[in-house]
N, C-alpha and C positions, 0 to 999 in steps of 0.2 A: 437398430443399434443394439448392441447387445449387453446386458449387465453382467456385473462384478460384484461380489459381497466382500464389504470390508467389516474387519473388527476394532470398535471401537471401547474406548474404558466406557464404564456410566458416566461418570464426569464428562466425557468428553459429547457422549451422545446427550447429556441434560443439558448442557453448552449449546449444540445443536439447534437444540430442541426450542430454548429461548429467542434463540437468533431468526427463527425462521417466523413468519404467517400462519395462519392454522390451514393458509389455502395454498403454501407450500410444502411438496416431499423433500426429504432430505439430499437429493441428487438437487432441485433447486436451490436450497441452500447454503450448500459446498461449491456447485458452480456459483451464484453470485459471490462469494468467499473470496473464490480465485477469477473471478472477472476484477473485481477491486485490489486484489494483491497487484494482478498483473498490471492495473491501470500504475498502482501506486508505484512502481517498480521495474518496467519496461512501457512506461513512453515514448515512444518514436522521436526522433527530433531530425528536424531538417537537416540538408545537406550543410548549410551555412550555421547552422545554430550548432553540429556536430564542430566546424570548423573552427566555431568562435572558443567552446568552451575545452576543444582540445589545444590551443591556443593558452587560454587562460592556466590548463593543466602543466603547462611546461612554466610559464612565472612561475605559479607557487611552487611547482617542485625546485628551483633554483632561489626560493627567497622571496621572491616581488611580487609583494601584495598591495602593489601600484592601485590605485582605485578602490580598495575595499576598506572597509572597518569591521570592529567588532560590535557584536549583538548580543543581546541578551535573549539566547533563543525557549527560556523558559514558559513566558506568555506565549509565545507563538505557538510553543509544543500542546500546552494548555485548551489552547483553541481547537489548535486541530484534533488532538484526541476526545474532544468535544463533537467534533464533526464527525471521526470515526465512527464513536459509538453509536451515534444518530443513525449513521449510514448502516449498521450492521443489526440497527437495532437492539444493541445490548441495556 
């Protein structure tokens, strides 16, 4: 396979640099980067689970938030950018 040289700021390469293992190169640490973006952001979803929540899509956009309530999604966010950083190792 063959490489590409990218330019990056110092900031961005000392960011890097943190993030990774001393037993990872920097192509390791950008692909886990975007293995986790992708996970976080293109998960597959089944045939049926596609159906249910393009279903749900058509309520809310006409109003009806039949079944749902409000949350306070600040704890949650809390947690998980707790998780993030763990995962990214920052």
């Amino acid at each position: 396979m063959g490489m590409k040289t990218i330019l990056v700021t110092e900031e961005v390469h000392t960011k890097l640099a943190h993030l990774g293992l001393k037993s990872e190169t920097y192509n390791d640490i950008i692909a886990r980067l975007i293995e986790a973006y992708e996970r976080m952001y293109f998960e597959e979803l089944t045939d049926e689970e596609a159906d249910y929540y393009d279903e749900r899509i058509r309520h809310f956009e006409n109003g009806d938030y039949t079944g749902t309530r409000k949350v306070d999604l600040n704890p949650i966010k809390k947690i998980v950018l707790k998780y993030v950083m763990n995962f990214l190792r920052i």
